[in-house]
C-alpha positions in Angstrom: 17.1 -106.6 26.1 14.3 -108.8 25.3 13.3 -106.7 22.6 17.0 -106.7 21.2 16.5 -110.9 21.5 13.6 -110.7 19.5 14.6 -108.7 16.4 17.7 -110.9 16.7 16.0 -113.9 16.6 13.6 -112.9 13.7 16.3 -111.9 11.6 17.8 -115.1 11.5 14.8 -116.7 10.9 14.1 -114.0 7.7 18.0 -114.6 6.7 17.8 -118.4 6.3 14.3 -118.0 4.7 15.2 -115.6 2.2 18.6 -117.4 1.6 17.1 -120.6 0.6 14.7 -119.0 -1.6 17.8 -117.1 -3.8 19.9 -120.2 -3.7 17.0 -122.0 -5.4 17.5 -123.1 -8.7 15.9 -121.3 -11.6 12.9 -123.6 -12.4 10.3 -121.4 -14.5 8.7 -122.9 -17.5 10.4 -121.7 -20.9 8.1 -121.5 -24.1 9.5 -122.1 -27.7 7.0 -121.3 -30.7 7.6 -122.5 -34.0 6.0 -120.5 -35.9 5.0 -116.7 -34.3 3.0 -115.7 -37.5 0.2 -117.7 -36.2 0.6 -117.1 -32.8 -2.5 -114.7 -31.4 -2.3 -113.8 -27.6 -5.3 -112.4 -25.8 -4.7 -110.7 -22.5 -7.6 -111.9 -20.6 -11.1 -110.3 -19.4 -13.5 -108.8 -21.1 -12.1 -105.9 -22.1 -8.2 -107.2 -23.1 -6.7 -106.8 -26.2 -4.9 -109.1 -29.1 -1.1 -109.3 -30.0 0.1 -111.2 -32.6 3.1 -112.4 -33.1 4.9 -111.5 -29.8 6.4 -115.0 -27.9 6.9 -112.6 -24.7 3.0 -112.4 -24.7 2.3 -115.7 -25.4 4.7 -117.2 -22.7 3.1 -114.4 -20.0 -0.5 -115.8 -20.9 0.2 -119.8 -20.3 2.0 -118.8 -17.0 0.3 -116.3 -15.7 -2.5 -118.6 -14.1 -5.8 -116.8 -15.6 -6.9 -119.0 -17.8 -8.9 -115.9 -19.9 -5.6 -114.7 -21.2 -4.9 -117.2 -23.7 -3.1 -118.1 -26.7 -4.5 -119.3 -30.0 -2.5 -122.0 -31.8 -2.8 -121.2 -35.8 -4.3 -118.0 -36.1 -5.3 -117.4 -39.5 -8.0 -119.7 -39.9 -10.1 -122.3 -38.0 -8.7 -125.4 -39.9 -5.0 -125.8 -39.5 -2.9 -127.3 -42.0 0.3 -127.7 -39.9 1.0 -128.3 -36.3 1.3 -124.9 -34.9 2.1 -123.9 -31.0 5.0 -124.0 -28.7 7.5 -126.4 -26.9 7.8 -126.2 -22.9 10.4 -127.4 -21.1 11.3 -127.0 -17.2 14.5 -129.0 -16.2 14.3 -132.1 -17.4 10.5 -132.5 -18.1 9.5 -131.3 -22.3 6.0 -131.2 -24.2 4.7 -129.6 -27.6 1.5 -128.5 -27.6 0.2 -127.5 -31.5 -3.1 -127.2 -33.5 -4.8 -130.4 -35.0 -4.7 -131.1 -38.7 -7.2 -133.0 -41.0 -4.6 -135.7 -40.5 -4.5 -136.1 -36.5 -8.5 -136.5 -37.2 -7.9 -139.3 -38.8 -5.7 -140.3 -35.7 -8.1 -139.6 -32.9 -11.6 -138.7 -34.3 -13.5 -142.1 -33.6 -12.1 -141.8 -30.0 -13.2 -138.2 -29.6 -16.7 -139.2 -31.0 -17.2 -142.1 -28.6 -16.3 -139.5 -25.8 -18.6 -137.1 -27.2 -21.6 -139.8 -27.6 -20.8 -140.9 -24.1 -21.0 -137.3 -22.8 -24.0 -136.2 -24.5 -26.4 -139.8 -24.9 -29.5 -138.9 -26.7 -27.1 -138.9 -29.4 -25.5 -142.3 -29.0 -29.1 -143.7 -30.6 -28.8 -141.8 -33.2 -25.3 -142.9 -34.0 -25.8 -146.7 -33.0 -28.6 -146.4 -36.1 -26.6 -145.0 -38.4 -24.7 -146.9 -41.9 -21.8 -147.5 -41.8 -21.7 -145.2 -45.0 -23.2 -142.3 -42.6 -20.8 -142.8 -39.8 -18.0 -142.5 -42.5 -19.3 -139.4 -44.2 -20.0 -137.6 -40.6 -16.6 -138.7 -39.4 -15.0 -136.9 -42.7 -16.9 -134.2 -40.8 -14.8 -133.1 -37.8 -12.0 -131.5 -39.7 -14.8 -129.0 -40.8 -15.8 -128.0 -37.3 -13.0 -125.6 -37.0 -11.9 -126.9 -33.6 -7.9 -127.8 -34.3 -6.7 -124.0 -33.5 -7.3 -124.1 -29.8 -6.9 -121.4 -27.5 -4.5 -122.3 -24.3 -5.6 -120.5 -21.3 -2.6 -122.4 -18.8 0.0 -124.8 -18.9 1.7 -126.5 -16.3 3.7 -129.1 -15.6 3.2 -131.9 -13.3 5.0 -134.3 -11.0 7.0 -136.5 -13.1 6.4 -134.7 -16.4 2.8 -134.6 -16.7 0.7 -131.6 -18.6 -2.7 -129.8 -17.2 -3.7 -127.6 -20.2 -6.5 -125.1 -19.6 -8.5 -124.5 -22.7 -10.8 -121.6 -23.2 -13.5 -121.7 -25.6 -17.3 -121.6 -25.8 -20.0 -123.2 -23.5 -22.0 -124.6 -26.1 -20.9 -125.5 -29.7 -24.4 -126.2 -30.8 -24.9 -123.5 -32.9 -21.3 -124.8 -34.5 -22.5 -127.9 -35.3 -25.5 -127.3 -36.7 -24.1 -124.7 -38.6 -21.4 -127.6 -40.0 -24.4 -130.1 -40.8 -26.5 -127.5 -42.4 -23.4 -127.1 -44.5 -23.1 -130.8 -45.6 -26.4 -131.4 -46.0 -26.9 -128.6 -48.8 -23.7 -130.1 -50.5 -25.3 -133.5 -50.2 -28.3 -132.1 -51.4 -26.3 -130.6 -55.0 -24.8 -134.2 -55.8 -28.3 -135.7 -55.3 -30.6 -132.6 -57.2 -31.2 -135.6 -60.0 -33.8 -137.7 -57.9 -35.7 -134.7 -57.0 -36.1 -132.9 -60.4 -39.1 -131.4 -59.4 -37.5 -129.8 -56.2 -35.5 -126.8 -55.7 -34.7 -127.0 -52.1 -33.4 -130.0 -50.3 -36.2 -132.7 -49.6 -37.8 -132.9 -45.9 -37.1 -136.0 -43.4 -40.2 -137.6 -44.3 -39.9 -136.9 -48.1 -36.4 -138.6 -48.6 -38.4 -141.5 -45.9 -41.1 -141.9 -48.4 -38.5 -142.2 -51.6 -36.1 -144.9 -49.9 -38.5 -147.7 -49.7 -39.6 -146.8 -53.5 -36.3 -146.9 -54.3 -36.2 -150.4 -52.8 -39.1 -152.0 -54.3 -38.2 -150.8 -57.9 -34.3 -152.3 -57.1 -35.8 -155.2 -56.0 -38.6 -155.7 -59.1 -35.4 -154.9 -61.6 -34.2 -158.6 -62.3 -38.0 -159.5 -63.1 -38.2 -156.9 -65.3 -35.1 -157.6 -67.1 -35.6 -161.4 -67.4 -39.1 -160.1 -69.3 -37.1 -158.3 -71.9 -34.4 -160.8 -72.6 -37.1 -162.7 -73.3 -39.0 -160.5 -75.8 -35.4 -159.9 -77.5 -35.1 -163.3 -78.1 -38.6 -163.4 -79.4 -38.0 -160.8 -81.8 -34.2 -161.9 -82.7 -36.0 -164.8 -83.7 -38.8 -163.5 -85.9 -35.8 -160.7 -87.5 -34.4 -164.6 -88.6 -37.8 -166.4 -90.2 -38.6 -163.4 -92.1 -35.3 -162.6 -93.6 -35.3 -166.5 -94.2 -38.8 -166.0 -95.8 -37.5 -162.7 -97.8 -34.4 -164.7 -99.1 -36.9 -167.5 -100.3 -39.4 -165.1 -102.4 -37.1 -165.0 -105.6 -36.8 -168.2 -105.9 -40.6 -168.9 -105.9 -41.3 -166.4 -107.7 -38.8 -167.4 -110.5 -40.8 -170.9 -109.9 -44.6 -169.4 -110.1 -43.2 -167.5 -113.5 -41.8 -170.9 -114.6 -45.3 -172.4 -114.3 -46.9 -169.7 -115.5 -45.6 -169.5 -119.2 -45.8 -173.5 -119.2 -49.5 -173.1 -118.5 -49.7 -169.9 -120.8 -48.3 -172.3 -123.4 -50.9 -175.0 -122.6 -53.5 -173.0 -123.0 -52.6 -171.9 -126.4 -51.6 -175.0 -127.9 -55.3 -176.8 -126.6 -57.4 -173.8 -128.2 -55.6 -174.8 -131.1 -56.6 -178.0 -131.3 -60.2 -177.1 -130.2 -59.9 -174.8 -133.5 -59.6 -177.8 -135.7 -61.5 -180.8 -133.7 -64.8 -181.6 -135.5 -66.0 -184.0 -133.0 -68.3 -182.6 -130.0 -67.1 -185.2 -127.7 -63.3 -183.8 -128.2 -64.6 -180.2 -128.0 -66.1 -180.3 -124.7 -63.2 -181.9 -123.9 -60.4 -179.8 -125.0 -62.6 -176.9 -123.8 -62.5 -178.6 -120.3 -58.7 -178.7 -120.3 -58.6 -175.1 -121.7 -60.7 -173.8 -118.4 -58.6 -175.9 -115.8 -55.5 -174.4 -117.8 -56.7 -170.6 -117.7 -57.7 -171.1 -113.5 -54.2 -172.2 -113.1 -52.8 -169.2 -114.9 -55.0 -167.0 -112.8 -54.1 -168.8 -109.6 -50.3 -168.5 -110.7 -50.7 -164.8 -111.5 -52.2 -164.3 -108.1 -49.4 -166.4 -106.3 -46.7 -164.5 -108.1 -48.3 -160.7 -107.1 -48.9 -162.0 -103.7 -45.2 -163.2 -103.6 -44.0 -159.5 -105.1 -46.2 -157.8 -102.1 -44.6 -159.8 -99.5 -40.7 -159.2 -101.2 -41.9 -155.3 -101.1 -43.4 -155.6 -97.3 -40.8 -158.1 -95.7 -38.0 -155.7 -95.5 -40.3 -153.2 -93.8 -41.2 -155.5 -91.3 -37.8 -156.7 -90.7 -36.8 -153.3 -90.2 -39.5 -153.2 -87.4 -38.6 -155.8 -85.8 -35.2 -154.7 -85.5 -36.0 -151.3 -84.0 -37.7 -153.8 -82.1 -34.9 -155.0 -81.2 -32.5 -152.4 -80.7 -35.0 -150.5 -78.2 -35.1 -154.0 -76.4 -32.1 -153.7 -76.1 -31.5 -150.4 -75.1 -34.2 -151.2 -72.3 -32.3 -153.8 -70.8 -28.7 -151.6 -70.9 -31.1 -149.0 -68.8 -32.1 -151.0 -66.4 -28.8 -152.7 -65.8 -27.6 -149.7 -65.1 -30.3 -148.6 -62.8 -30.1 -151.7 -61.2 -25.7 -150.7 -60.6 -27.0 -147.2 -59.7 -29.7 -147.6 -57.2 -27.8 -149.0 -54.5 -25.7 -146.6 -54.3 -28.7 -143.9 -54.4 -30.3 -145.7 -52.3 -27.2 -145.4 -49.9 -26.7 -142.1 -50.5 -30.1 -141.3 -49.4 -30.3 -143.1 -46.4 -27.1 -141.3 -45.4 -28.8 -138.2 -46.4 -31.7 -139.3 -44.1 -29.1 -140.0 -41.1 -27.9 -136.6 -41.5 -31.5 -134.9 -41.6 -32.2 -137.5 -38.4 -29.3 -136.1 -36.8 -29.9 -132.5 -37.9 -33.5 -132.7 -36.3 -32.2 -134.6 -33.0 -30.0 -131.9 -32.6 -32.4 -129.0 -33.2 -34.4 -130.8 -30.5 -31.9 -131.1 -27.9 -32.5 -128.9 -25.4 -29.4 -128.4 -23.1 -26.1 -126.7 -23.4 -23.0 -129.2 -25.5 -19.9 -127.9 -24.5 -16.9 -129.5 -26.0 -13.6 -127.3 -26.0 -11.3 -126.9 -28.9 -8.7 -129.8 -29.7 -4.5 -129.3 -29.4 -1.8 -131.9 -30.0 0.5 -132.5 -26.7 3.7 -135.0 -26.9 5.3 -135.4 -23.8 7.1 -138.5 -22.1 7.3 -140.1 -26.1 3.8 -140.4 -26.4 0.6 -138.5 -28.5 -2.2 -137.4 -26.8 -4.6 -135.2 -28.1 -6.0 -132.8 -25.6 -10.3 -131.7 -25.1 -13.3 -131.8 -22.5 -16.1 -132.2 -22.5 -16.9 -130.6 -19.4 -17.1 -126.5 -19.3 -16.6 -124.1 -16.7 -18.0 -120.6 -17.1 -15.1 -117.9 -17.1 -17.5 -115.3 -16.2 -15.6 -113.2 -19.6 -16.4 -113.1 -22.9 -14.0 -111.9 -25.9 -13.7 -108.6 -26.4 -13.9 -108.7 -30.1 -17.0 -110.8 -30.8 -18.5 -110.7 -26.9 -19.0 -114.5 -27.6 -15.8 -116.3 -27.3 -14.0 -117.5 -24.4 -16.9 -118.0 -22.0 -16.1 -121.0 -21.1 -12.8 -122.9 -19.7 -12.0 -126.7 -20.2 -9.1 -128.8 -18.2 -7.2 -131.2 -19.5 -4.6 -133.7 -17.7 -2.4 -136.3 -19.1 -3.0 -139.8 -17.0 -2.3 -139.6 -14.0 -1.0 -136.3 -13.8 -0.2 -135.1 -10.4 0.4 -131.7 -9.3 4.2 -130.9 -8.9 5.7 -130.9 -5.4 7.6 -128.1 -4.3 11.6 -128.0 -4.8 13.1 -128.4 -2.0 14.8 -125.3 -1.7 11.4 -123.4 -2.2 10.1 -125.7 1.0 12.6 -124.3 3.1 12.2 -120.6 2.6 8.3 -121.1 3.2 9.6 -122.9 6.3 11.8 -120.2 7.4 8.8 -118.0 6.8 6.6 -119.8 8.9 9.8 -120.2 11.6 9.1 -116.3 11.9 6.0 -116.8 12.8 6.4 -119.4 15.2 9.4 -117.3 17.3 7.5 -114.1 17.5 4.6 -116.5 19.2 6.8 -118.2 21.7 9.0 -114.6 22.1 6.1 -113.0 23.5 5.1 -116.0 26.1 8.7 -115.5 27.1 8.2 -111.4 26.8 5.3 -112.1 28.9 
């Protein structure tokens, strides 16, 4: 009889437990993906495989709480050009999670840098001494480090609509990173070959250290030099004006020095002349007086008038000169006008060059672990929030394609996410369950 009581009792207890949980309303996450193409599910482990394509797959692997089987948002390559991923919905609660564009960087990269600097420190020096040109040009970075196709391990929903995303990547990204700086720095390095001519490989650190303050002194000895060579053009414009004013004058006195010439030629005859018929010595020696003073003249005037032919035949030669003079003055100046536009922005472009090396060489010297998951896009509750960590947690698994991937697995919450409380219904068949247990206790005191 007591045994009868028993199974009676227990029954009940199973019926109403049982009962609540299939009158309990269907409250299972459903997944929407908006574009399967580049949807890539991995079934978890080591050893799991890939399907592509298959929305069953994905759905099983964000629910299925093992965070290794995952699902990578935009497949095909590791910088996304669309939003890619899925829409989730449980009763009244909806989020998308997708893959992060060049365009969300813009959004949220300075944030996620001053998370990453604030995670990793020996970095923030670095950073605080960059340019503002450097901290532009690494910014413009980020969409390069193929981190917008992230791989969701879980999803979940919490109390009042929040979202814990589990995302599976890599422990440490170092090699990434460098790899991504080693990149920029050699296509720096091609746009900036022309102040290295003798150099085929990009300069060292202390090379392009060396060059910056040259750079410097030569900007800054530029308006002296200039203000030198205005002033030697203005020299030279002005000897270009006396001897074409000196050149322009020489016909004229030449036609002058001719002028006196046959006058004097003419002189000269008519007095020999007169010494030809003069009797008297007295006249003679004078007449013959006159005659010399008249024949130095013409010699002096021939002299003046060859001497004014040889400067007509030499002044355009040296007005010529003067005017290459001139033009290379001028040319000099232009040059280092535009050497003095140029060389600040050499000059910035190789101290951002020198950041970059100075962060290259920080990095190579840092000896720990960075981890920093992959990036994905949630919008829940009307709001944007773009989901990473900075804080790994070893999957014990690694991909079974590359043996490298998925070794690590990041959590992300939305603020203040709780975890979701039990529907009511559920909390009474887990009560009926436990009822069980309670009646067979207090059935065998009474048994007993």
């Amino acid at each position: 009889m007591k045994k009868t009581f028993q199974t009676l009792v227990i029954g009940a207890s199973m019926a109403v437990g049982v009962s609540a949980i299939a009158n309990a309303p269907a409250r299972a996450v459903d997944f929407t993906f908006n574009n399967l193409n580049e949807i890539n599910t991995y079934t978890g482990g080591s050893n799991g495989t890939f399907i592509r394509g298959d929305a069953t797959a994905a759905a099983k692997a964000l629910k299925d709480k093992n965070a290794s089987s995952n699902v990578e948002l935009w497949y095909s390559t590791e910088n996304p050009t669309s939003n890619v991923g899925f829409t989730a919905k449980q009763g009244k609660d909806s989020a998308t999670v997708s893959s992060v564009t060049a365009s969300d960087w813009n959004s949220f990269g300075s944030q996620w840098l001053g998370d990453l600097l604030s995670s990793y420190t020996p970095f923030q020096s670095v950073w605080n001494g960059f340019s503002d040109n450097t901290k532009a040009q690494v910014t413009s970075y980020f969409p390069l480090l193929g981190m917008g196709d992230p791989n969701i391990g879980g999803f979940q929903f919490g109390q009042n609509g929040g979202v814990e995303l589990q995302l599976v990547g890599h422990l440490d990204v170092k090699a990434k990173l460098s790899s991504t700086i080693s990149t920029q720095i050699s296509d720096t390095w091609n746009g900036m070959k022309s102040l290295f001519p003798t150099q085929t490989t990009p300069p060292t650190l202390s090379q392009v250290e060396t060059l910056i303050p040259q750079m410097q002194t030569q900007l800054a000895a530029l308006p002296g030099q200039i203000t030198t060579l205005q002033t030697q053009q203005d020299t030279v414009s002005g000897q270009i004006v006396t001897l074409q004013t000196q050149l322009a004058a020489i016909p004229g006195q030449i036609a002058t020095l001719q002028t006196q010439l046959t006058a004097t030629s003419l002189q000269i005859t008519t007095l020999q002349a007169k010494l030809a018929i003069t009797t008297n010595a007295a006249d003679k020696k004078t007449l013959q007086t006159q005659i010399d003073q008249a024949t130095a003249l013409k010699t002096q005037l021939t002299g003046q008038i060859t001497q004014a032919n040889t400067l007509k035949t030499q002044l355009p030669g040296q007005i010529t000169q003067a005017t290459a003079l001139k033009t290379q003055l001028t040319n000099q100046i232009a040059q280092a006008n535009t050497l003095k536009t140029q060389l600040p922005g050499q000059i910035t472009q190789l101290t951002s060059f020198k950041d970059i090396l100075t962060l290259q060489a920080t990095l190579n010297g840092y000896q720990g672990e960075i981890g920093a998951s992959e990036i994905a896009k949630v919008v829940t509750g009307g709001k944007t929030y773009y989901a990473y960590s900075f804080n790994p947690t070893a999957s014990g698994i690694t991909a079974s394609d590359d043996g490298v991937s998925y070794s690590a697995i990041y959590t992300w919450k939305t603020p203040g996410y709780s975890t979701r409380v039990p529907e009511p219904s559920v909390v009474l068949g887990i009560l009926g369950v436990a009822g069980i247990v309670v009646t067979q206790r207090k059935l065998k005191k009474v048994s007993n």
